[in-house]
C-alpha positions in Angstrom: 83.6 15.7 -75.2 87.0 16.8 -75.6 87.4 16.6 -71.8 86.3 13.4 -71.6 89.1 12.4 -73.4 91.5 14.2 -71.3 90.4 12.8 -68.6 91.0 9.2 -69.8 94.6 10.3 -70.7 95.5 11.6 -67.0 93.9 8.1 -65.6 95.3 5.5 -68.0 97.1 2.7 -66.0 101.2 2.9 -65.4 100.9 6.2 -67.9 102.0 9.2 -66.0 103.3 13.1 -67.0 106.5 12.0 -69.0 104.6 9.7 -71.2 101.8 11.7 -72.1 104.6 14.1 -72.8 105.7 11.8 -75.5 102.5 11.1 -76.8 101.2 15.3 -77.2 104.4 15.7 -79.1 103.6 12.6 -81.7 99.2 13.6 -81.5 97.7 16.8 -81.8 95.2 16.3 -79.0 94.5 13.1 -76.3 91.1 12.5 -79.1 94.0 11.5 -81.8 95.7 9.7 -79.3 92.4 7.4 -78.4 92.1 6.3 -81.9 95.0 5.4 -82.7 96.8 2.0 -83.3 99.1 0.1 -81.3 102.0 0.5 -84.5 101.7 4.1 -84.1 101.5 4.4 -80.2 105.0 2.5 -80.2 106.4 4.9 -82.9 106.3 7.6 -80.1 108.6 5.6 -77.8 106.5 4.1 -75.8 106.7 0.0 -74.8 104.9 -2.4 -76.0 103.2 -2.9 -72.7 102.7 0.9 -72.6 100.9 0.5 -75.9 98.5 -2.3 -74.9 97.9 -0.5 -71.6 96.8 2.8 -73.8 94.9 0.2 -76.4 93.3 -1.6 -73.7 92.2 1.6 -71.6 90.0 2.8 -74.4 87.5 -0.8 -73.6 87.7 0.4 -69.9 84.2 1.1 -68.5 85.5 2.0 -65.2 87.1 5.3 -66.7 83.9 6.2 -67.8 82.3 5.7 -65.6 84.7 7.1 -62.5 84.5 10.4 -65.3 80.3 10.6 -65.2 80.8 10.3 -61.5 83.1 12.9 -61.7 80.7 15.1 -63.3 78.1 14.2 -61.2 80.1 15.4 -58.4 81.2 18.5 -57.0 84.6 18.3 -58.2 85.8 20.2 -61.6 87.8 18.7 -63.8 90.3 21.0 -66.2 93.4 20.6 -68.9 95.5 22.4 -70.8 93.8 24.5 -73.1 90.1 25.0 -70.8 89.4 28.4 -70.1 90.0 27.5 -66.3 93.1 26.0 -66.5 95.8 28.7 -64.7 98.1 30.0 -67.5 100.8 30.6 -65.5 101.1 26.8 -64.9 101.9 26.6 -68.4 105.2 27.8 -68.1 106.7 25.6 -65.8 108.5 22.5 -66.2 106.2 19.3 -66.4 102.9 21.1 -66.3 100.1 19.0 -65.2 98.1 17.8 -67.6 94.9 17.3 -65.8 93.8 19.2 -62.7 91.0 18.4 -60.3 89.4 21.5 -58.0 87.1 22.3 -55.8 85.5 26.2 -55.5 87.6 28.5 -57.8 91.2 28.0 -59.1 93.3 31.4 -58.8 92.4 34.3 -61.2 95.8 34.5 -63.9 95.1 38.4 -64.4 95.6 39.2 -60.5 98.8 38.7 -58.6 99.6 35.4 -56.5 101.8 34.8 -53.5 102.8 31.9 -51.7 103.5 31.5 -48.0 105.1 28.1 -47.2 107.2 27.2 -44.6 107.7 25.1 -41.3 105.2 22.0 -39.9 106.9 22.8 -36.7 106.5 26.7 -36.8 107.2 29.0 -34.0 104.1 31.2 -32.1 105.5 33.9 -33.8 106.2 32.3 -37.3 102.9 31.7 -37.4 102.0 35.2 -36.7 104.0 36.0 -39.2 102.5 34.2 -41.9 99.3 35.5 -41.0 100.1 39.0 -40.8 101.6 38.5 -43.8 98.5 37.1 -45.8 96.0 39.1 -43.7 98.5 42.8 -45.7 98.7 40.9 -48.5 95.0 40.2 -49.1 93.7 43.4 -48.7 95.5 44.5 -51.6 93.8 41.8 -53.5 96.6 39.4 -54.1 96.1 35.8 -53.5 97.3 33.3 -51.3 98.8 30.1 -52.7 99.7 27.6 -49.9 99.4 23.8 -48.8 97.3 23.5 -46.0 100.1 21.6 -44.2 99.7 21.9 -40.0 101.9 24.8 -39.2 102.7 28.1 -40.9 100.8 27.0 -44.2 97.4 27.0 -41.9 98.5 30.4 -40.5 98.9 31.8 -43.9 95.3 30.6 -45.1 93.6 31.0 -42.3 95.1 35.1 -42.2 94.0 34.9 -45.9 90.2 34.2 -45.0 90.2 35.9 -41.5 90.2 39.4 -44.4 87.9 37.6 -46.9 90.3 37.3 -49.1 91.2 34.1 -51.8 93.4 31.4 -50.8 94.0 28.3 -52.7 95.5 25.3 -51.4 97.1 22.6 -53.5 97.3 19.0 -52.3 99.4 16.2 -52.5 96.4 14.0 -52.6 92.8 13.8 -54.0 91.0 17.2 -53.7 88.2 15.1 -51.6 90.8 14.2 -49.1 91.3 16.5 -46.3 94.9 15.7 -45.0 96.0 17.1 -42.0 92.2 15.3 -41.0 93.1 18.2 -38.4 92.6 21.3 -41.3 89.2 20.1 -41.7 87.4 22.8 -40.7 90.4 25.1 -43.1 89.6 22.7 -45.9 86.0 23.0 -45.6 86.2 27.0 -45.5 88.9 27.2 -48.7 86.1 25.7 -51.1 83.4 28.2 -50.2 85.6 31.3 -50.6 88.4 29.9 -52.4 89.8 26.8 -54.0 91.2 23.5 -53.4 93.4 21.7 -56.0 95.3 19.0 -57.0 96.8 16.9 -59.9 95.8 13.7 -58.4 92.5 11.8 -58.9 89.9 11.8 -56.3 90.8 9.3 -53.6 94.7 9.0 -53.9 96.1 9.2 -50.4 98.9 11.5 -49.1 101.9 9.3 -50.2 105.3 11.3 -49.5 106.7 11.3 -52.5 103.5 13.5 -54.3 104.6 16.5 -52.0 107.8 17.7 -54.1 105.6 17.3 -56.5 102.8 19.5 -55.5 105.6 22.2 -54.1 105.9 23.0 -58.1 102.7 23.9 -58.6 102.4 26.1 -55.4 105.4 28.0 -56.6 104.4 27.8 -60.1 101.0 29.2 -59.9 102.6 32.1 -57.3 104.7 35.6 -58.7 106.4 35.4 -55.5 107.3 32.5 -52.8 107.3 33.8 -48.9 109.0 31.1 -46.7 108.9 32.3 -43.0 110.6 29.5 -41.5 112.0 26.3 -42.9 115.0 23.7 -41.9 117.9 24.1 -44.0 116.8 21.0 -46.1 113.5 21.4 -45.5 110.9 20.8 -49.0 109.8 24.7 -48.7 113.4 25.7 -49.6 
């Protein structure tokens, strides 16, 4: 399956975004890139430990087998190119190349919005942000946010308080529920909505992977709403 093998590509040891990068523009598709030689691997810049890594990976049962477990699972796997992968991610810088979901990812044919802003919010703030998402739902745009404590909560839980779609993206595994607070949010996102994330089931919120995850909120969104945010804050 072709997915399989795009899988494998997003999950190969000390292999992340900028190498695959390298490797798509050498390969027509991650199949080429599985059968190919160690010479050709390091013709695409890549190290010779990168190389060996990639060679070695392709022997890994583990992969397999943490993709049939995957499948077996209620988590959905998509890549550039499925039918479910959002288009407009396609036109930002360093576009994911695997995504892992729960419930629905956003529909690219109706408008997105996301509503970001403060951990620390204000009452009103967060009134805000609800209001905001409660308007903008009934006119059947969606609600991109990242379920972080605070006005991001506010915005998805006015989202679903008008049954409409929300989708929060993660900075960890989509079967990690961080704020453990949100659980109750997290759980009502996947039956209406969707819950998303470029990282593999079972990475942990690390700091870092939130600047990451704040270009794919505003990358999957037509418009960004911040209602309040620190002057260095990551919403701004």
């Amino acid at each position: 399956l072709e997915e399989y093998y795009w899988y494998w590509l997003n999950n190969i040891r000390n292999i992340g975004r900028r190498k695959i990068s390298k490797l798509l523009k050498r390969f027509d598709s991650p199949k080429e890139i599985y059968n190919a030689g160690s010479e050709y691997l390091k013709c695409c810049g890549l190290s010779c430990k990168d190389a060996e890594n990639i060679i070695s990976s392709v022997k890994d049962e583990q992969i397999y087998r943490d993709y049939n477990a995957l499948v077996k699972s209620s988590i959905k796997f998509t890549h550039p190119g499925k039918a479910d992968y959002p288009a407009q991610l396609m036109e930002i810088y360093d576009y994911p190349y695997g995504l892992y979901y729960n419930g629905k990812l956003p529909d690219s044919d109706k408008p997105s919005v996301a509503i970001v802003g403060s951990r620390q919010a204000s009452q009103y703030g967060m009134m805000v942000a609800a209001r905001l998402a409660y308007e903008m739902s009934s006119y059947g745009i969606q609600i991109i946010s990242g379920m972080a404590v605070g006005i991001d909560t506010a915005a998805h839980k006015g989202t679903l308080d008008n049954s409409g779609y929300t989708c929060a993206v993660l900075g960890s595994g989509v079967d990690i529920c961080y704020p453990a607070c949100n659980i109750g949010l997290f759980t009502d996102i996947k039956k209406t909505g969707g819950v998303m994330s470029e990282y593999p089931a079972g990475v942990k919120p690390v700091c870092g992977q939130f600047p990451e995850r704040n270009r794919l909120i505003s990358g999957l969104s037509d418009a960004v709403v911040v209602v309040e945010a620190r002057a260095k804050s990551g919403s701004l």
